[in-house]
FIZA-236056 format. One record per atom (N, C-alpha, C): residue in three letters; x, y, z. Coordinates in steps of 0.05 Angstrom, whole numbers, padded with zeros to 5 digits, always signed. Example, Ala and Ser with C-alpha at 12.3 -4.5 7.8 and 13.67 -1.06 7.14 Angstrom:
! FIZA-236056
ALA+00264-00114+00156ALA+00246-00090+00156ALA+00264-00066+00156SER+00257-00045+00142SER+00273-00021+00143SER+00258+00001+00157
! end
This chain:
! FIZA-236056
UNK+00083-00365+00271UNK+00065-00368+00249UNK+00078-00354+00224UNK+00084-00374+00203UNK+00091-00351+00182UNK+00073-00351+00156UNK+00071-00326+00157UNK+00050-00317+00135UNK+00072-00297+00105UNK+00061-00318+00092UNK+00071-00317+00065UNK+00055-00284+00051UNK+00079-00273+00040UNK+00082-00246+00035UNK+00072-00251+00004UNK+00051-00231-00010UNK+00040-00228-00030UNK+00064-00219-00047UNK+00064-00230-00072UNK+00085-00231-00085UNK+00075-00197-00118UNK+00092-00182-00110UNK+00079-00159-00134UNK+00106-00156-00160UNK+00095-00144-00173UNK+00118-00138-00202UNK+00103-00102-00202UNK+00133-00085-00203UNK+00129-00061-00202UNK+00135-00053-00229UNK+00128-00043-00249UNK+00139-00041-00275UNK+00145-00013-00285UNK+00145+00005-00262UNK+00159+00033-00271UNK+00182+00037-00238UNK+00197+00056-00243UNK+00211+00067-00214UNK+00190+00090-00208UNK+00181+00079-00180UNK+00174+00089-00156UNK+00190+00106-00139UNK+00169+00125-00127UNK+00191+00142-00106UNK+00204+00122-00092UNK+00231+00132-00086UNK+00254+00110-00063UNK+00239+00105-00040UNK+00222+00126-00028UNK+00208+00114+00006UNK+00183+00093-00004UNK+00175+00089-00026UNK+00150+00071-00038UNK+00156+00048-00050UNK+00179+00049-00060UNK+00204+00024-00063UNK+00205+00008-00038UNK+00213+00026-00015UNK+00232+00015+00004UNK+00206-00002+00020UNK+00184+00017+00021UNK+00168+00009+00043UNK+00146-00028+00018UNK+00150-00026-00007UNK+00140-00047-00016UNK+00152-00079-00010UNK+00183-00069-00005UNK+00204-00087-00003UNK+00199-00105+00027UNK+00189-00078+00049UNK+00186-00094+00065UNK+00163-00109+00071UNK+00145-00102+00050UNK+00113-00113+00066UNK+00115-00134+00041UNK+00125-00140+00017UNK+00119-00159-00003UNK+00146-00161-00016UNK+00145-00192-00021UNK+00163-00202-00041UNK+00155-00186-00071UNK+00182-00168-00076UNK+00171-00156-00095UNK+00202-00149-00113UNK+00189-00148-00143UNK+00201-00151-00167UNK+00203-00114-00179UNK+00223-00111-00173UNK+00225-00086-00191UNK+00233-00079-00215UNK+00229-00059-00231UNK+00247-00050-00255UNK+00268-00027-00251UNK+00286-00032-00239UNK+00307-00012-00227UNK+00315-00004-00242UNK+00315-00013-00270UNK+00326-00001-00294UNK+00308+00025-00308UNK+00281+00024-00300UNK+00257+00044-00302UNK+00260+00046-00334UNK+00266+00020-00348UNK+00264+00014-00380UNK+00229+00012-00379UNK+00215+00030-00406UNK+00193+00019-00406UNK+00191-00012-00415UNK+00175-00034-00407UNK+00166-00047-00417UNK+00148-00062-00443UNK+00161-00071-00456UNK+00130-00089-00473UNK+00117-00099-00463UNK+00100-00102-00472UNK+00071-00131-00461UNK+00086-00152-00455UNK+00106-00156-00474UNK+00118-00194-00472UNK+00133-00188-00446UNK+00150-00161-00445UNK+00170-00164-00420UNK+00149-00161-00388UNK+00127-00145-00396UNK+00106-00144-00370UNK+00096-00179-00364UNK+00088-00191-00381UNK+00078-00213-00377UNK+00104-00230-00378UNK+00127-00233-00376UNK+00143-00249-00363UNK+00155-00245-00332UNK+00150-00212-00333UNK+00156-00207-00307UNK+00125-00212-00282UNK+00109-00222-00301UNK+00080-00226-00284UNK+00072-00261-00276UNK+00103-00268-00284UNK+00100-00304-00282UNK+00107-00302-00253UNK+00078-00324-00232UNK+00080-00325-00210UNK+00074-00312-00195UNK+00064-00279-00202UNK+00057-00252-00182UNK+00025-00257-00182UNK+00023-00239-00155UNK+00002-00242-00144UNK-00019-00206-00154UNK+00006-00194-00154UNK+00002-00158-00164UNK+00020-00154-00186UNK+00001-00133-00198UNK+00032-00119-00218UNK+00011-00084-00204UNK+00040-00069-00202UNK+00042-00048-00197UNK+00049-00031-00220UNK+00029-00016-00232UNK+00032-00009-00266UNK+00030+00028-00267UNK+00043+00037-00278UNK+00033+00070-00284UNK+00030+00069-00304UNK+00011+00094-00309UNK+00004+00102-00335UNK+00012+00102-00359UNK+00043+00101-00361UNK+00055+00085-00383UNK+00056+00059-00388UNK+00047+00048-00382UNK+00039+00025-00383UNK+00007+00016-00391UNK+00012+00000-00419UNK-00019-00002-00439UNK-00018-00038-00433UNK-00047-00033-00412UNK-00051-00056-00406UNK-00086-00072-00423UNK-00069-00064-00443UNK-00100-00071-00460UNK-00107-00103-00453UNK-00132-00111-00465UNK-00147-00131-00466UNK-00122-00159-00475UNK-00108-00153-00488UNK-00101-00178-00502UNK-00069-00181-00484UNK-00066-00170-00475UNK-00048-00170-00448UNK-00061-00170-00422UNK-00084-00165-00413UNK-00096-00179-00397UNK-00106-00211-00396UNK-00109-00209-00424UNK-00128-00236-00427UNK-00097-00259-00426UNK-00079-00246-00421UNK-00049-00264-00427UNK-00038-00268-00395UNK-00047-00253-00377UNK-00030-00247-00356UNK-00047-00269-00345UNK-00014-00290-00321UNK-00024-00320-00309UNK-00048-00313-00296UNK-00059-00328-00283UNK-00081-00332-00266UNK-00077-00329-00238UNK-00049-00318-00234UNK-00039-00321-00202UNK-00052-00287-00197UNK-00046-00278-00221UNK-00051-00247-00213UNK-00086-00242-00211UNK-00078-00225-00190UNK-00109-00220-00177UNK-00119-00181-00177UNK-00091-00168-00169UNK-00093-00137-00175UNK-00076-00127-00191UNK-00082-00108-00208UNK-00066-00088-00223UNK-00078-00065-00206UNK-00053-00055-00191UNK-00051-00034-00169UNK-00038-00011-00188UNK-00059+00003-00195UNK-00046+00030-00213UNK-00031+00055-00199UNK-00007+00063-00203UNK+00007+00083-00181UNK+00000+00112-00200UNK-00012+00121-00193UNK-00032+00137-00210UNK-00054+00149-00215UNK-00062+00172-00222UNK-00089+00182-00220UNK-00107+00165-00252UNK-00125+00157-00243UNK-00135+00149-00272UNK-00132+00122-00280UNK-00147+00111-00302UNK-00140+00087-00310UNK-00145+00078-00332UNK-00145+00101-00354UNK-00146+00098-00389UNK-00127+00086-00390UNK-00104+00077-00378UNK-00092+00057-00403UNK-00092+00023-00391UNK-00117+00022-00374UNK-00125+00002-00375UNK-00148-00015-00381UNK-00143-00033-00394UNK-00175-00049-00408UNK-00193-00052-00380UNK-00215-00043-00365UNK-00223-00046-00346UNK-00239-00067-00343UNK-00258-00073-00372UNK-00277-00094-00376UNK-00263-00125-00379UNK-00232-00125-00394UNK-00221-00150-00399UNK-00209-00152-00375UNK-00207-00133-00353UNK-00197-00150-00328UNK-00223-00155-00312UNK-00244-00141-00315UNK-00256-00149-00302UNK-00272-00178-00305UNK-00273-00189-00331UNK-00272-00210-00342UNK-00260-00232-00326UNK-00235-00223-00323UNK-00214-00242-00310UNK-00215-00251-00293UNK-00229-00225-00274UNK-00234-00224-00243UNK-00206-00215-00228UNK-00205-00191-00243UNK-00177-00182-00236UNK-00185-00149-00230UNK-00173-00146-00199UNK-00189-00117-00194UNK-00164-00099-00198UNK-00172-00078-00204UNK-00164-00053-00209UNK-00168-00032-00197UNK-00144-00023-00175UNK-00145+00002-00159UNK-00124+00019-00171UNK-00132+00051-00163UNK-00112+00065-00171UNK-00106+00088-00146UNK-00091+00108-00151UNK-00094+00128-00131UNK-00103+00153-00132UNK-00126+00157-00133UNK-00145+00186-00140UNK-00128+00204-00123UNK-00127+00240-00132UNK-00118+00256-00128UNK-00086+00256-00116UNK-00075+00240-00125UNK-00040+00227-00120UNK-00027+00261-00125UNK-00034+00271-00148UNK-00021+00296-00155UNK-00037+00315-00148UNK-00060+00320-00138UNK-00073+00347-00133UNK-00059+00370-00124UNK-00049+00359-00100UNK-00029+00387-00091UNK-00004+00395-00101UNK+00004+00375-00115UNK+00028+00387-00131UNK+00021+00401-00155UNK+00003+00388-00166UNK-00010+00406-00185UNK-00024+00437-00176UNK-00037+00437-00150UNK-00038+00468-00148UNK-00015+00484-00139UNK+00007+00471-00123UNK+00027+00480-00127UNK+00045+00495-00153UNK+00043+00480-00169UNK+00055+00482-00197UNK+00041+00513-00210UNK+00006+00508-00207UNK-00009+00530-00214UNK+00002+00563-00203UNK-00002+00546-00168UNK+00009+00584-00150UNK+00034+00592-00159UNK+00060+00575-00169UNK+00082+00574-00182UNK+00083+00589-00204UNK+00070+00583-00223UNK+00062+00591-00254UNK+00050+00626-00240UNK+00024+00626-00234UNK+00009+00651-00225UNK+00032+00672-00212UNK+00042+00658-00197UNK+00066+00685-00187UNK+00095+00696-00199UNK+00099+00672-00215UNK+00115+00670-00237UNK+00110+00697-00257UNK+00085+00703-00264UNK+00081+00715-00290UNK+00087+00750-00279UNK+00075+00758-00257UNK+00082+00794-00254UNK+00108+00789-00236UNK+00118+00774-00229UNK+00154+00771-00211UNK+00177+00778-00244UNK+00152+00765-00273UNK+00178+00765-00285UNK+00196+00745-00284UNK+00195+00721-00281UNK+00214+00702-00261UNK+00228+00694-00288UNK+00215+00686-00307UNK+00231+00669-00339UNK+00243+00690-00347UNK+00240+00714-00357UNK+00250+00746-00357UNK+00287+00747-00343UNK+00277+00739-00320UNK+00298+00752-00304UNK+00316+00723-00306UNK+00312+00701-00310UNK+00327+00674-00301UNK+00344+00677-00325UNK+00328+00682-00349UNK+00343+00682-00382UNK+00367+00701-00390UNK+00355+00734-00365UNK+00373+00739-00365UNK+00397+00745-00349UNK+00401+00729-00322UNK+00419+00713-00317UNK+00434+00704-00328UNK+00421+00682-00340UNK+00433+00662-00361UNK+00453+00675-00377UNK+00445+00691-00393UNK+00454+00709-00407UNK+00484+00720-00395UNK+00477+00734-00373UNK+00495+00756-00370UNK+00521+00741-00346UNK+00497+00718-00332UNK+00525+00706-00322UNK+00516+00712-00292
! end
């Protein structure tokens, strides 16, 4: 039985294991060049896809929704959040919109306990003067 693989457009670089693992489950279109895109270059790279795989740099307003073919069915956001997508003109479309809630939480408290132990270690203090002295 062969069952035809959902066809996606990724329009930022993805971690390499989220790359690798899209490649195998879907015919899929990357930007290896991780150039941001325009609207015109998103919506040529959206001729014939079934997904576009979009991050937050990416402004998927209304009038680039209302442009993107009819093959497309998800804008799969790799990302917490979804302000820079028109939610109402896809939903219009009938075009669903998922994203990935808490994607950064723990790196973000990471970053925090980083910062917090950072400040009585002295750590920028002592790195600068390294730097400095060699």
């Amino acid at each position: 039985m062969n069952i035809k693989k959902a066809k996606i457009f990724v329009t930022r670089r993805l971690p390499q294991s989220v790359e690798e693992r899209m490649q195998m489950l879907f015919e899929s279109e990357l930007n290896s060049g991780d150039k941001h895109l325009s609207s015109d270059e998103i919506l040529i790279g959206t001729m014939g896809v079934d997904v576009i795989v979009s991050t937050i740099s990416d402004q998927m307003d209304a009038s680039l929704i209302n442009a993107l073919p009819d093959s497309v069915k998800l804008i799969a956001q790799f990302g917490n959040g979804v302000d820079n997508i028109d939610i109402s003109a896809a939903h219009a479309r009938n075009i669903i919109v998922t994203n990935t809630p808490s994607v950064v939480t723990e790196d973000t408290a990471d970053m925090a306990m980083a910062l917090i132990l950072s400040v009585p270690r002295r750590v920028v203090e002592g790195a600068s003067l390294l730097a400095k002295t060699g």
